[in-house]
N, CA, C and O atoms as a MOPAC input file, in Angstrom:
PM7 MOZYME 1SCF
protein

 N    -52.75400 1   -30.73800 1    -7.98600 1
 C    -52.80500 1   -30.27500 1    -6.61500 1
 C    -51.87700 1   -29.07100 1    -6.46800 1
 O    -50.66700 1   -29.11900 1    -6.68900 1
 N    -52.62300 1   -27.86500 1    -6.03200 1
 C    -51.07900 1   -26.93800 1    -5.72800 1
 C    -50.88900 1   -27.15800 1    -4.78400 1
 O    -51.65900 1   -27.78400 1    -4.05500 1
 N    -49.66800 1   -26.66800 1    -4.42700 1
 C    -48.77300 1   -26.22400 1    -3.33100 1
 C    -48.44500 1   -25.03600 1    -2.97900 1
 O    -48.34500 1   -24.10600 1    -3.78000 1
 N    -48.28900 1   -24.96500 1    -2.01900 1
 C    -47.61600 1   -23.43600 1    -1.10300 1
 C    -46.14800 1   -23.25700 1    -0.26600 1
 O    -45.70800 1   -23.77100 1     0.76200 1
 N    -45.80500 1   -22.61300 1    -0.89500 1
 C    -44.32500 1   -22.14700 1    -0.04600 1
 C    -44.93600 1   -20.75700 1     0.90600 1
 O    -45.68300 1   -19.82300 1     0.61500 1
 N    -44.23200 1   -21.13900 1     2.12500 1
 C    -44.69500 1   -20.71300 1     3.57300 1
 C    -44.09000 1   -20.22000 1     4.23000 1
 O    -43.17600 1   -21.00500 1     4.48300 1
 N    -43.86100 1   -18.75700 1     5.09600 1
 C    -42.76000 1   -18.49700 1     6.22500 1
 C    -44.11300 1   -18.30200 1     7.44800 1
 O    -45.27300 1   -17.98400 1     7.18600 1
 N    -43.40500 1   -18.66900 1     9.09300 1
 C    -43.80600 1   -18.55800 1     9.79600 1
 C    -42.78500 1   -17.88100 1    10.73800 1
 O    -41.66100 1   -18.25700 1    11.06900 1
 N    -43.71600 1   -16.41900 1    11.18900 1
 C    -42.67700 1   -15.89600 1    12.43400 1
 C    -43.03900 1   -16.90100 1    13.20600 1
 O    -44.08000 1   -17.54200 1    13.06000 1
 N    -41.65600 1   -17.20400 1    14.62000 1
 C    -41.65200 1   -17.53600 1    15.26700 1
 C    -41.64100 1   -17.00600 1    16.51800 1
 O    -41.58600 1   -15.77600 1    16.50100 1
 N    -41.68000 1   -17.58300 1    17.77600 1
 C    -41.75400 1   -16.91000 1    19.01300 1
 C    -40.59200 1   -16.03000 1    19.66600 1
 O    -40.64400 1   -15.23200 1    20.60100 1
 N    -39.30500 1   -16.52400 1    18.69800 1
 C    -38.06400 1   -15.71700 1    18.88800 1
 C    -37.96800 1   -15.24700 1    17.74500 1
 O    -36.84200 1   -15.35000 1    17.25800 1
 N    -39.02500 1   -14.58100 1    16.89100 1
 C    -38.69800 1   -13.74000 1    15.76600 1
 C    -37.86400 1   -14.43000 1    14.92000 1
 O    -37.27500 1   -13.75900 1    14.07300 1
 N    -37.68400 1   -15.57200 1    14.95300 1
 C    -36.71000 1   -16.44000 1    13.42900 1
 C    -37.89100 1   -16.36000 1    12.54500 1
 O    -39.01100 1   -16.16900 1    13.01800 1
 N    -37.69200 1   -16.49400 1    11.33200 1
 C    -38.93500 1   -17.07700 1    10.24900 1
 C    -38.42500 1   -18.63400 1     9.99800 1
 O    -37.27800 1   -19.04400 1     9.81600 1
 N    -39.36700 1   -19.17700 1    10.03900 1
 C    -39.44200 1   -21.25300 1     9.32500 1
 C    -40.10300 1   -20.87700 1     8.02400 1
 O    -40.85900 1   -19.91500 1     7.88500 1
 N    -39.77200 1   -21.66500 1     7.15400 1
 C    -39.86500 1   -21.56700 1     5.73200 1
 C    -40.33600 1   -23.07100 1     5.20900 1
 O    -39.44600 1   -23.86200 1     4.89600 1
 N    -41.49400 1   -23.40500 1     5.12700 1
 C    -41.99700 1   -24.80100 1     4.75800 1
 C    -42.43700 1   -24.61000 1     3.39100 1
 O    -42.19300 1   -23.71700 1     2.57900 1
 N    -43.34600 1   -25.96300 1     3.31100 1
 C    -44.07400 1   -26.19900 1     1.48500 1
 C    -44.91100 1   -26.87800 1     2.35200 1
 O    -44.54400 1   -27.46000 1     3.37300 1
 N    -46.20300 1   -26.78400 1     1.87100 1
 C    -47.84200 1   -27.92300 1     2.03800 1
 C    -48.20400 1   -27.50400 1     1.24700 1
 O    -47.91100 1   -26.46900 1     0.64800 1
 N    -49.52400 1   -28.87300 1     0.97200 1
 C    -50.65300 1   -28.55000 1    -0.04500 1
 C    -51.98500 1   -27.81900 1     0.88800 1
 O    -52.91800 1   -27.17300 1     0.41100 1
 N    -51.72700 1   -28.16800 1     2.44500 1
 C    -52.91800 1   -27.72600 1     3.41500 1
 C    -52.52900 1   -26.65100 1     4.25000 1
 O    -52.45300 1   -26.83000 1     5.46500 1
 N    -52.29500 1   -25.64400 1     3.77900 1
 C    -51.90700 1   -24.47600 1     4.65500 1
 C    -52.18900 1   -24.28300 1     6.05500 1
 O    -51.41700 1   -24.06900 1     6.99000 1
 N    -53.46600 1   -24.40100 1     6.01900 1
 C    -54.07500 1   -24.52400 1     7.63200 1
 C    -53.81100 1   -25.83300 1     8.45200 1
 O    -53.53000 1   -25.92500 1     9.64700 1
 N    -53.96400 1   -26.79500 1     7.54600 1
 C    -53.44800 1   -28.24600 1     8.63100 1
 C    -51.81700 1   -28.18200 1     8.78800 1
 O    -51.30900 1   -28.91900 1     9.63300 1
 N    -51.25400 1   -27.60500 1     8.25800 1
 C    -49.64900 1   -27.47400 1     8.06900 1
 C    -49.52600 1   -26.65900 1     9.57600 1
 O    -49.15100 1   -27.25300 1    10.58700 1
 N    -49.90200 1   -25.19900 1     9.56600 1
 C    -50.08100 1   -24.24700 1    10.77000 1
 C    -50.27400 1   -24.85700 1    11.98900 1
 O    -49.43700 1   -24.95700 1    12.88600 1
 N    -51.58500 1   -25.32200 1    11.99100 1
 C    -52.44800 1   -26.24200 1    12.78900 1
 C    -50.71000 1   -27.15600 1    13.78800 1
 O    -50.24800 1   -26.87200 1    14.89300 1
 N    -50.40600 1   -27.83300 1    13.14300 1
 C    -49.56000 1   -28.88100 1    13.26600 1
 C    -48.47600 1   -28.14400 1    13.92700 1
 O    -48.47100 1   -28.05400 1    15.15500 1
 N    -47.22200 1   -27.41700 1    12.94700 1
 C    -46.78600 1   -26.44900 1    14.16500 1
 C    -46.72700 1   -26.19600 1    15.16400 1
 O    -45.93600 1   -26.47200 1    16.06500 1
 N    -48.33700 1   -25.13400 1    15.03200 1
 C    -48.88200 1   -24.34400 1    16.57900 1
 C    -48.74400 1   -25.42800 1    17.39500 1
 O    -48.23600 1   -25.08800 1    18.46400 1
 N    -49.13600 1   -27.30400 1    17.29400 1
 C    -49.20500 1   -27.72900 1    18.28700 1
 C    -47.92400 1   -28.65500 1    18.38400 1
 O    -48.08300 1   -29.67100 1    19.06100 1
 N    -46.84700 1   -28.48700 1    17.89000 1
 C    -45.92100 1   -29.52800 1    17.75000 1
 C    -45.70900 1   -30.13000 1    17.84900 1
 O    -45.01000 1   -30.58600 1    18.75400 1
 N    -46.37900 1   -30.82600 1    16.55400 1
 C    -46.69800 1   -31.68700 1    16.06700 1
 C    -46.31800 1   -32.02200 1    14.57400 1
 O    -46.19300 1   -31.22800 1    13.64200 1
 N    -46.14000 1   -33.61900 1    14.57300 1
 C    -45.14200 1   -34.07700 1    13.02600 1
 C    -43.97900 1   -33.40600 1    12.19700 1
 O    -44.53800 1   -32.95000 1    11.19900 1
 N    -43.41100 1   -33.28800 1    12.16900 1
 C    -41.85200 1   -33.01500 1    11.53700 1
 C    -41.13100 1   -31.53100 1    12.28400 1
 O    -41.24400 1   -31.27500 1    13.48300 1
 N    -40.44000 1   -30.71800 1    11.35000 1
 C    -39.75600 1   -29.98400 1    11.42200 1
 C    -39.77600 1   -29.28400 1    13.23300 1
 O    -40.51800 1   -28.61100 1    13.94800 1
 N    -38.41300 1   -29.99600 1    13.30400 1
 C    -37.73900 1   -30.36600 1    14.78000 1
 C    -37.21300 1   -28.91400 1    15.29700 1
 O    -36.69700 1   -28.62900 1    16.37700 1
 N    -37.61300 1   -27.79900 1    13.78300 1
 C    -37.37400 1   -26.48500 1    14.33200 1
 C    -38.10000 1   -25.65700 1    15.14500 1
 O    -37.89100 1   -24.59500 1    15.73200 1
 N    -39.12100 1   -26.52400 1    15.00700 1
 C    -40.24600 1   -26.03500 1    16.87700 1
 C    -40.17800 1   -26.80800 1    17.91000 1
 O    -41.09800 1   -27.26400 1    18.58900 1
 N    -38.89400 1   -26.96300 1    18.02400 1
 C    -39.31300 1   -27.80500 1    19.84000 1
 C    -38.45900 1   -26.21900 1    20.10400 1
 O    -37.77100 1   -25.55400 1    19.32900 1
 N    -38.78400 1   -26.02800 1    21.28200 1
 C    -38.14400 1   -24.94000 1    21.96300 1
 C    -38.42200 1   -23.43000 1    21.25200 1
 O    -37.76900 1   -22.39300 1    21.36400 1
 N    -39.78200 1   -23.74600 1    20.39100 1
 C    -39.99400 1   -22.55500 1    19.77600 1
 C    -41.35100 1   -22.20700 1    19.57600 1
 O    -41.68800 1   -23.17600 1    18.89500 1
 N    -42.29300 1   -21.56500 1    19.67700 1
 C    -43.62400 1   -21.52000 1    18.98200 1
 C    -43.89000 1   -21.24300 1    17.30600 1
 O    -43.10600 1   -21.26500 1    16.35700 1
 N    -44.71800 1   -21.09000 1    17.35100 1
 C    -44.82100 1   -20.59000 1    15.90800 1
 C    -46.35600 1   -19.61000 1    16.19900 1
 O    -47.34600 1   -20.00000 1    16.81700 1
 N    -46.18600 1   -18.47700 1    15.64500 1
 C    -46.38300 1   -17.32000 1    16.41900 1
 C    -47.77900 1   -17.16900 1    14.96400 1
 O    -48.96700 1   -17.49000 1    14.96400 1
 N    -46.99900 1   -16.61700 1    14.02100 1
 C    -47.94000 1   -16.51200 1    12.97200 1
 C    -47.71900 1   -16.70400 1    11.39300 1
 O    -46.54900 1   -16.88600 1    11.05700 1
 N    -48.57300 1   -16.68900 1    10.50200 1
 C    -48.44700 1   -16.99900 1     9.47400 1
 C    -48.08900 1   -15.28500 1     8.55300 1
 O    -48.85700 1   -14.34100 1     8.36700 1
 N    -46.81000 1   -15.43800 1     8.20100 1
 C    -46.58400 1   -14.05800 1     7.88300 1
 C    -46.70400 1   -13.95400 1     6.28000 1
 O    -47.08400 1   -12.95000 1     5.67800 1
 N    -46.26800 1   -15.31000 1     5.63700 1
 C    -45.93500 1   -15.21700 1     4.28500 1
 C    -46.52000 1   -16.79300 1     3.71800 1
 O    -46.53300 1   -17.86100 1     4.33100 1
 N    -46.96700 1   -16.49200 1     2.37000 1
 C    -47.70000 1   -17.54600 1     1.66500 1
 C    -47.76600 1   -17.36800 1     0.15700 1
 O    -48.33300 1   -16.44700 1    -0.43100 1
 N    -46.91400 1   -18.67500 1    -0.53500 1
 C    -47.04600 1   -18.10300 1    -2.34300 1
 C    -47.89600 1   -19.48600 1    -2.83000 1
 O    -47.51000 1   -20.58600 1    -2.43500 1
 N    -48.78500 1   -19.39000 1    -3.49500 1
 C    -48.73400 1   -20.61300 1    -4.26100 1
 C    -48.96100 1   -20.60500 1    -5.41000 1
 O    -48.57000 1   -19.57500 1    -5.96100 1
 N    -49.65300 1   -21.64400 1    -6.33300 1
 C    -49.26100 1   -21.74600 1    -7.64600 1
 C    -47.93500 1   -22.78300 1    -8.10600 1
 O    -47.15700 1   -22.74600 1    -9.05900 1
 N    -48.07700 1   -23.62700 1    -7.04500 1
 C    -46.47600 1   -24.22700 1    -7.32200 1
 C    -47.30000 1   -25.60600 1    -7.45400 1
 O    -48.48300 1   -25.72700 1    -7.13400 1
 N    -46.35300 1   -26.78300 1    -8.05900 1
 C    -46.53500 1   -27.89100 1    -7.87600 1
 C    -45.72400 1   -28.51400 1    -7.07900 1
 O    -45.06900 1   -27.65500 1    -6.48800 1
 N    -45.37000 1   -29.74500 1    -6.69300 1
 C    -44.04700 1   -29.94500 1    -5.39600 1
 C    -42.92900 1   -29.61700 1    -5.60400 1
 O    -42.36500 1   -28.82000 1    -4.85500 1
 N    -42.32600 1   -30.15400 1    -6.68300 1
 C    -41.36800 1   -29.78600 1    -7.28000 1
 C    -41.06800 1   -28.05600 1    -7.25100 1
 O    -40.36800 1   -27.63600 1    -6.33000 1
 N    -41.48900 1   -27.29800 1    -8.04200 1
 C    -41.47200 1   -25.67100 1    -7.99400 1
 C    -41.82800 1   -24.97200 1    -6.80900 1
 O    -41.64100 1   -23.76300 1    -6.67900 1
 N    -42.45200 1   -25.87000 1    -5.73900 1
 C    -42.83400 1   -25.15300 1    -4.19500 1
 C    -41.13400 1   -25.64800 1    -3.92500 1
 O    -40.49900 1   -24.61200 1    -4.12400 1
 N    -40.17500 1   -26.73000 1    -3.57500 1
 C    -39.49000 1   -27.32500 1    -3.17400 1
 C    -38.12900 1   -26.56100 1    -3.44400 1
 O    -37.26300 1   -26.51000 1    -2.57000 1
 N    -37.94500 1   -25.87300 1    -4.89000 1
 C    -37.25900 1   -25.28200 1    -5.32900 1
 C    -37.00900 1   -23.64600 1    -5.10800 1
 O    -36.00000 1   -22.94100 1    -5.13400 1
 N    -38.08900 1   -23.45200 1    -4.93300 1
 C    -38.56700 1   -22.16400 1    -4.62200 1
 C    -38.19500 1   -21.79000 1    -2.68500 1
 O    -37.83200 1   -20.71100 1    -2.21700 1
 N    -38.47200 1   -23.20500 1    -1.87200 1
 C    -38.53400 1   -22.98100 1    -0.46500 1
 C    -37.31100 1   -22.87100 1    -0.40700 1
 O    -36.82300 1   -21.83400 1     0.04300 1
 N    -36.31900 1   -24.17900 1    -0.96100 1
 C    -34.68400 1   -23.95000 1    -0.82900 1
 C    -34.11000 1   -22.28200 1    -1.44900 1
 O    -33.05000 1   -21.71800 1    -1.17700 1
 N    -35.07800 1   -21.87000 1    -2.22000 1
 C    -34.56600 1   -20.30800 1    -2.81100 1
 C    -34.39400 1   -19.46000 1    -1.70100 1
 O    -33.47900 1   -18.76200 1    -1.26400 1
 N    -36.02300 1   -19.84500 1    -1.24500 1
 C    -36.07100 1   -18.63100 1    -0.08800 1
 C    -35.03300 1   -18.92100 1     1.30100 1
 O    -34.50700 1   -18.09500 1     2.04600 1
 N    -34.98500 1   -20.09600 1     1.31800 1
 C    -33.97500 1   -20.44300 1     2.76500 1
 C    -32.22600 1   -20.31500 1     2.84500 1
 O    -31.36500 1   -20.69100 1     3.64100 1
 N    -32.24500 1   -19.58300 1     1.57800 1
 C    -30.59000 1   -19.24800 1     1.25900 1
 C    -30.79200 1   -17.76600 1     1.47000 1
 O    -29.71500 1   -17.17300 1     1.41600 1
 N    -31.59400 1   -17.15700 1     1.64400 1
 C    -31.87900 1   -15.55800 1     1.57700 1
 C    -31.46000 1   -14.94000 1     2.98500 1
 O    -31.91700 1   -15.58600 1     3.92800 1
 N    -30.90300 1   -14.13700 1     3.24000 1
 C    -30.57000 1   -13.21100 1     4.43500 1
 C    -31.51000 1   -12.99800 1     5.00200 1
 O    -32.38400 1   -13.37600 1     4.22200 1
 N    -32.15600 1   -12.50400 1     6.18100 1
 C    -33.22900 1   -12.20600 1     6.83500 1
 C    -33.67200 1   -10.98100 1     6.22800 1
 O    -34.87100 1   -10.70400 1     6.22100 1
 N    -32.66200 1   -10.09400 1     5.63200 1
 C    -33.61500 1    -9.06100 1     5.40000 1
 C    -33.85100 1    -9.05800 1     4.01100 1
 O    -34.39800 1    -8.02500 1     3.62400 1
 N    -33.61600 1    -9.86800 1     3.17200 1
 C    -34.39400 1   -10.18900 1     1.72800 1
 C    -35.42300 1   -10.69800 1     2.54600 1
 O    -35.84300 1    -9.66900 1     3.07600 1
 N    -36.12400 1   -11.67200 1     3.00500 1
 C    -36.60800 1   -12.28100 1     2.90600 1
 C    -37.86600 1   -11.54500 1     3.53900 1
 O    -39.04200 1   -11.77200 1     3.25600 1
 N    -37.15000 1   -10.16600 1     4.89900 1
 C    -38.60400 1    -8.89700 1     5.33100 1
 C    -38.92000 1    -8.80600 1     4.18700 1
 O    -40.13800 1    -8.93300 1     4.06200 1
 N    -38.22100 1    -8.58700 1     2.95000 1
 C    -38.64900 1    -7.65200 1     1.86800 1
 C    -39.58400 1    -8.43400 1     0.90400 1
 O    -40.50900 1    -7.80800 1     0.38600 1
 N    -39.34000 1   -10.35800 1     0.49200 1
 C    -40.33900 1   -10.47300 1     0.37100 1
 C    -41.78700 1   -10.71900 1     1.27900 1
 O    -42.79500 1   -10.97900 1     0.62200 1
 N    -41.86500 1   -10.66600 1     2.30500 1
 C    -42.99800 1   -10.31500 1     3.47000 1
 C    -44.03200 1    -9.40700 1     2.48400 1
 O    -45.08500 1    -9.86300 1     2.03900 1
 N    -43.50000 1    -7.93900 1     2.20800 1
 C    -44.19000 1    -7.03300 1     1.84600 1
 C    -44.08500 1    -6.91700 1     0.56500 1
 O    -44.74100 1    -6.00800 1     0.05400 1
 N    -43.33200 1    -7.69600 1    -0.23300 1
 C    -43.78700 1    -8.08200 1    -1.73300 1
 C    -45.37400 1    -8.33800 1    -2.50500 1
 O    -46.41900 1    -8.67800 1    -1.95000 1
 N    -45.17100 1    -8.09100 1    -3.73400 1
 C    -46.62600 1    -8.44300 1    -4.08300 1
 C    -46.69200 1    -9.99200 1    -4.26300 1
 O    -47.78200 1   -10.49100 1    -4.54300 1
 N    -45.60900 1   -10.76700 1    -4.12300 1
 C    -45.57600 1   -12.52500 1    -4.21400 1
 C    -46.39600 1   -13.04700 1    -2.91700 1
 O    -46.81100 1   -14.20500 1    -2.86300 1
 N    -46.60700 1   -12.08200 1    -1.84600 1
 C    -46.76100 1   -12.53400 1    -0.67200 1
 C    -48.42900 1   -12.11500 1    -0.95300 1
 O    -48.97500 1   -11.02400 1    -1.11400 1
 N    -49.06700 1   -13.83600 1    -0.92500 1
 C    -50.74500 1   -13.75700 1    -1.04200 1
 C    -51.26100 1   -13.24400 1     0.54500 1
 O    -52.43600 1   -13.45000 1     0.85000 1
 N    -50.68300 1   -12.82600 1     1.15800 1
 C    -50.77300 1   -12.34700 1     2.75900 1
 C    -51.20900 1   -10.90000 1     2.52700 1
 O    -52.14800 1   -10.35600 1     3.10800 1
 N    -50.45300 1   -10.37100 1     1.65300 1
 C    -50.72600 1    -8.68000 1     1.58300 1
 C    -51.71700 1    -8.16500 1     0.80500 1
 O    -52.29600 1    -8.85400 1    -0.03400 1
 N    -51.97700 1    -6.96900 1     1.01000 1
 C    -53.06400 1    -6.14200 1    -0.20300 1
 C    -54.04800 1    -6.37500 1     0.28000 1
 O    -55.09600 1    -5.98500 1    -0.23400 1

C-alpha cells in the first residue's frame, strides 16, 4: 500500500503536514472537520498545496516528522520542488 506525505494551506496561511494512504478521503475529512488532527478546529483547510508519495508508513512517518521540523520557508521551497507531485 503506498502512502503520502501531505501539506495543506490553511485558512490562516499555516501549512498542516499529514501522512494517508487516501489522499482525497484524508482532504475530504479536514475540509469537513472531521476525525483527528485537532489542528482544524478554529481553522479551515483551504487547499491541497503539497503531496509526495512512494512511501510506505513507516518512510511517509519519518519523512512527515522531517518536514514538520522545517522553517516555513524551507518548506515554500519544497512547495515548488520537483518532490512536490502537485507541480509540473
Amino acid at each position: 500500500m503506498q502512502w503520502f506525505v501531505y501539506m495543506i494551506l490553511c485558512s490562516d496561511e499555516s501549512l498542516y503536514t499529514g501522512i494517508t494512504n487516501d489522499i482525497e478521503r484524508r482532504f475530504r475529512e479536514h475540509s469537513e472537520g472531521r476525525l483527528g488532527a485537532k489542528y482544524f478546529r478554529g481553522r479551515q483547510a483551504s487547499r491541497l498545496v503539497y503531496l509526495e508519495g512512494g512511501h510506505d508508513r513507516s518512510s511517509a512517518t519519518k519523512r512527515e516528522i522531517a518536514i514538520k521540523r522545517l522553517k516555513r520557508a524551507h518548506k515554500l521551497l519544497l512547495l515548488r520542488s520537483d518532490v512536490n507531485q502537485l507541480t509540473g
